[in-house]
C-alpha positions in Angstrom: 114.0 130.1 23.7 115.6 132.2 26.8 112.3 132.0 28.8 112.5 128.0 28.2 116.3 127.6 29.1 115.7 129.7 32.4 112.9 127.3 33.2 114.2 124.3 32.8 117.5 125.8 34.7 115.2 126.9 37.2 113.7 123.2 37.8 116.8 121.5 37.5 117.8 124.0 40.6 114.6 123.0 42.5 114.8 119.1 41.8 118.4 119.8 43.4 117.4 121.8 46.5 114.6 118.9 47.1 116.8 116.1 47.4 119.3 117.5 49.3 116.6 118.9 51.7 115.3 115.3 51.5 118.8 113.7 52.3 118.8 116.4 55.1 115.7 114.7 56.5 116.6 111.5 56.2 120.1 112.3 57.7 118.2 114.2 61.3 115.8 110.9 61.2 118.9 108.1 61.3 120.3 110.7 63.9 117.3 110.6 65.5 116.8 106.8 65.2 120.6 106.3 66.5 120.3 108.2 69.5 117.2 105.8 70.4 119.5 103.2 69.4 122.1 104.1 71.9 119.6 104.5 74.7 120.3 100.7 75.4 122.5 98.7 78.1 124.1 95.2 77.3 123.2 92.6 79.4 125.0 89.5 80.3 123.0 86.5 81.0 122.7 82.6 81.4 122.1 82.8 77.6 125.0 85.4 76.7 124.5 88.9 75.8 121.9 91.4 75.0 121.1 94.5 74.3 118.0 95.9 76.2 116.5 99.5 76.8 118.2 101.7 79.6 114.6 101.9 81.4 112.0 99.2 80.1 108.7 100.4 80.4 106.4 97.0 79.5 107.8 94.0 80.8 106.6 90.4 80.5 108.3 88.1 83.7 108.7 84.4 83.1 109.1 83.0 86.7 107.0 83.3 89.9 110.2 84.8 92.1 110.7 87.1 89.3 106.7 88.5 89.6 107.8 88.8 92.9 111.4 91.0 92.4 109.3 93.1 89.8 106.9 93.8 92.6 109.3 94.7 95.3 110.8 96.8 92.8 107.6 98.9 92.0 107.6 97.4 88.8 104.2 96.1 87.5 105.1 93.5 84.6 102.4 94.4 81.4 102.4 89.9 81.8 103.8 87.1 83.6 103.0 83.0 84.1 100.5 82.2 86.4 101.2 81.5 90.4 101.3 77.9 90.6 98.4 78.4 93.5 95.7 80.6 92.6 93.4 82.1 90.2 95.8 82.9 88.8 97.7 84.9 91.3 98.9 83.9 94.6 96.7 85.7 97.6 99.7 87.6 98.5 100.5 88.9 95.1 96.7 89.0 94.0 95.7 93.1 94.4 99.3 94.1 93.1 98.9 92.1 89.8 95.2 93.4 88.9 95.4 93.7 85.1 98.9 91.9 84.8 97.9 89.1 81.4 98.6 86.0 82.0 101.2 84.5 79.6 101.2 80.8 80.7 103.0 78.6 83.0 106.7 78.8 83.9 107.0 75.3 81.9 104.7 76.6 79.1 104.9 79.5 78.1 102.4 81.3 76.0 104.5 82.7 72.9 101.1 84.3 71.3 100.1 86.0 74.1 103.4 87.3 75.0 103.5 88.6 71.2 100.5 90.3 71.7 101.6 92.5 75.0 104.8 94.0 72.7 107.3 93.8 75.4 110.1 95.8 75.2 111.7 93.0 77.8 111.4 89.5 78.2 112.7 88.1 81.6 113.4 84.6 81.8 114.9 81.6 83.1 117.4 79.0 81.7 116.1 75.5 83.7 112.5 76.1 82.7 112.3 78.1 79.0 115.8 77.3 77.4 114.4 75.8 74.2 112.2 78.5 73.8 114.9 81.7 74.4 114.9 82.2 70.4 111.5 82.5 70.0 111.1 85.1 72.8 114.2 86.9 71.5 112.1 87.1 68.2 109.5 89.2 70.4 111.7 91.4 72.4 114.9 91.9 74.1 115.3 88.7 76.2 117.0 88.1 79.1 117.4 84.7 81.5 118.6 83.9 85.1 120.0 80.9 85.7 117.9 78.4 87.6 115.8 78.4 91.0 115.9 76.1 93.9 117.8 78.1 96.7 118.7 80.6 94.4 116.7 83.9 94.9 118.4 86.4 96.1 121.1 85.6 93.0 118.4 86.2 90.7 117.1 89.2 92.4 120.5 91.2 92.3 120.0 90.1 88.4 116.5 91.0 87.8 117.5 94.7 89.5 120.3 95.0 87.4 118.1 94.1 83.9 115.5 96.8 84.8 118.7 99.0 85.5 117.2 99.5 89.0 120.3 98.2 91.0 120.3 100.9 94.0 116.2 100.4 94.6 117.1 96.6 94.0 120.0 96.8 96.5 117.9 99.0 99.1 115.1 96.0 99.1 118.2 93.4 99.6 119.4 95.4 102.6 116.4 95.7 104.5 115.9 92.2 103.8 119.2 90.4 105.1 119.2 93.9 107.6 115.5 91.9 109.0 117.8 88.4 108.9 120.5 89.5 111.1 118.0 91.3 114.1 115.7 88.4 113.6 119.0 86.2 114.6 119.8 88.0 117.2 116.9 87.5 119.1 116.4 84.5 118.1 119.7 83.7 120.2 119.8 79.9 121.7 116.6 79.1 120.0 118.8 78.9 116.7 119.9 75.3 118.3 117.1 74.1 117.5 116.6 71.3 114.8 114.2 72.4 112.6 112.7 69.7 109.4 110.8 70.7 106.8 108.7 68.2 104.8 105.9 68.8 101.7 103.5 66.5 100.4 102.0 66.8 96.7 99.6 64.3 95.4 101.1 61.1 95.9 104.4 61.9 97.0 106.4 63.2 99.8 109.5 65.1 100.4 112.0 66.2 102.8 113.6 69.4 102.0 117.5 70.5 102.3 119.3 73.8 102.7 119.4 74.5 98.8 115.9 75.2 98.8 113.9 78.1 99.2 113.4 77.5 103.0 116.1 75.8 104.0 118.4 78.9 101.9 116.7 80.8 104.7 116.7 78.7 107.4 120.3 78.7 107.1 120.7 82.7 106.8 119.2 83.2 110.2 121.5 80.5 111.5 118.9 77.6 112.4 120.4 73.8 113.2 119.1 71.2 111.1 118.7 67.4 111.9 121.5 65.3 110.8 119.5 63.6 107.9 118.7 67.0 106.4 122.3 68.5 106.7 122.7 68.1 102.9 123.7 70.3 99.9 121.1 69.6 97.8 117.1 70.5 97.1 115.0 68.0 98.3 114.1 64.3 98.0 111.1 62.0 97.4 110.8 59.7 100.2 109.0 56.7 101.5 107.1 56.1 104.6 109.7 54.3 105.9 112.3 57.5 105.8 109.8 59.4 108.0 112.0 59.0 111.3 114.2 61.0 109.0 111.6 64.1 109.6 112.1 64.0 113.2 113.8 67.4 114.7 112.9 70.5 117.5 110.5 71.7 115.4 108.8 70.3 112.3 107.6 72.2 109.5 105.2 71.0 106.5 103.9 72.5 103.8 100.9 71.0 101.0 101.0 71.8 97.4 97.2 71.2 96.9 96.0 71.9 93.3 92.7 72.0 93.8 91.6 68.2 93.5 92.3 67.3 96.7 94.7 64.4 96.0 97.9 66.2 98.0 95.8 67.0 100.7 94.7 63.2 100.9 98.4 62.6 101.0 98.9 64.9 104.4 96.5 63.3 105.7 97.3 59.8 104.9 101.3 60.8 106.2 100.0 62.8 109.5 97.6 60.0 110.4 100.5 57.1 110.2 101.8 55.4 113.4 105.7 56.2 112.3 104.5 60.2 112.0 102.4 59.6 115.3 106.2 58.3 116.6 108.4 61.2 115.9 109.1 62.8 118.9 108.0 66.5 118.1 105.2 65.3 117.0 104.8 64.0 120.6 106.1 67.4 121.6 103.3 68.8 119.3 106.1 71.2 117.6 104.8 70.6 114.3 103.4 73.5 112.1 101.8 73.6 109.0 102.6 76.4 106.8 101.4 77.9 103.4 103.0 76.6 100.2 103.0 79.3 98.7 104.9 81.0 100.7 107.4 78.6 102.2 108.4 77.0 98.5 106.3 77.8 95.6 107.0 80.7 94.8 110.3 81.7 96.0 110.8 85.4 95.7 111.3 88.4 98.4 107.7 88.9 99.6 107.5 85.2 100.3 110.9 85.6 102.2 109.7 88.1 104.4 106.4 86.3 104.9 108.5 83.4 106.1 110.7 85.2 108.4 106.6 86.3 109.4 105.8 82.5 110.1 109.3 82.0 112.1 108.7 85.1 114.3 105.1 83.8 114.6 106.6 80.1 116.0 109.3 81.5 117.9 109.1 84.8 119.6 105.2 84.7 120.0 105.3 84.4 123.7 
């Protein structure tokens, strides 16, 4: 009868012992999971608040000038939409983004594919995935600029600062706006000079303003614009009979060719009409045609410094 008390004492104490090592487990592991927890930053965005990891390690990018940021930033995204030009990168991206998914368009966005590359951040933007910004932030941590146009640089400093990667983002800023302000400088009186900007898509024509992508920067190195483009705003669709409007010093245009030829027939049709044939730097053959890509499409740093490239190329040649 002793022998059986002392052994079911003696379990009693062991059962004991067990669960509180057990408890003592499970306490270290919600310690543990905590202090992962805390390793996290709050973000504040076009679509409020979130939390997101202090360093991200697989990002997926939503925008073309974001692919772009990441890039400058030595960040490789794990996926990101597909260049608007190109297969499916733009040339000047291409060998950086060997291995990068594709996760669809900036206007459609691949939800499944993004699901499948476990993000732990999802970089957006408001004007072209708002009405999808729940379903991402079912995936991952997700974050959104604001909108695009002229707006890069805006949405650099903000990309930077969701990768907490603010001082690399700010020493790519510098020697950016450092480039703007020599470039400037020797441009000297050649700044005077009018310069238009004008694109042509399939069926359609623009002339583009100072809160585009070119005309931001156009306007950071200090260049005049003609009196019709002196505007606030992004672009407009125009007719034939608005092309005395594209007249200036210098003319630059730029085709957004898909691949089936129709924008290039529109360039064509435009260059080859007796009103272009009229402008008078057309007669002072100070017209340029430049890459999309590069002058509008996709809208990030690279491109910026491949267009202060082109201006450089135009102006300080000789």
């Amino acid at each position: 009868m002793f022998k059986k008390s002392w052994l079911i004492v003696c379990l009693a104490a062991f059962m004991i012992l067990a669960a509180c090592g057990t408890n003592g487990n499970n306490e270290n592991s919600s310690s543990g999971d905590k202090k992962e927890e805390e390793a996290t930053r709050t973000v504040t965005h076009a679509m409020g608040e979130s939390e997101v990891p202090e360093n991200p390690e697989k990002v997926v990018i939503l925008t073309n000038e974001g692919t772009e940021a990441l890039l400058a930033m030595d960040v490789k995204p794990v996926g990101a939409v597909q260049s608007w030009l190109g297969d499916p990168w733009y040339d000047h991206i291409s060998d950086d983004m060997k291995d990068v998914e594709v996760v669809g368009t900036e206007s459609e966005v691949n939800l499944e594919a993004v699901a499948a590359l476990k993000p732990d951040l999802i970089i957006g933007n408001k004007l072209r995935q708002e009405d999808i910004y729940d379903q991402l932030s079912a995936i991952a941590p997700t974050v959104y600029s604001e909108t695009l146009k002229g707006d890069w640089q805006e949405n650099f400093e903000f990309y930077a600062k969701a990768l907490n990667k603010e001082d690399q983002g700010e020493e790519v800023m510098n020697a950016y706006n450092d480039r703007i302000d020599s470039m400037s400088e020797e441009l000297g009186d050649q700044l005077d000079k009018k310069v238009s900007v004008v694109r042509f898509l399939a069926g359609q024509t623009r002339i583009y303003y100072k809160d585009s992508f070119s005309g931001v920067i156009l306007e950071q190195l200090g260049f005049a614009r003609p009196e019709s483009q002196q505007k606030e705003d992004f672009a407009e669709e125009v007719t034939k009979e608005r092309i005395p409007e594209m007249d200036g010093d210098v003319l630059f245009y730029f085709t957004y060719e898909a691949g089936d030829g129709e924008a290039n027939s529109t360039a064509e049709e435009w260059t080859n009409d007796p009103l272009w044939n009229n402008l008078q730097v057309v007669k002072d053959g100070n017209v340029h045609e430049v890459s999309d890509a590069i002058w509008n499409t996709s809208g990030g740093v690279l491109s910026a410094n491949l267009m202060l490239d082109d201006i450089k190329d135009v102006f300080l040649s000789e």
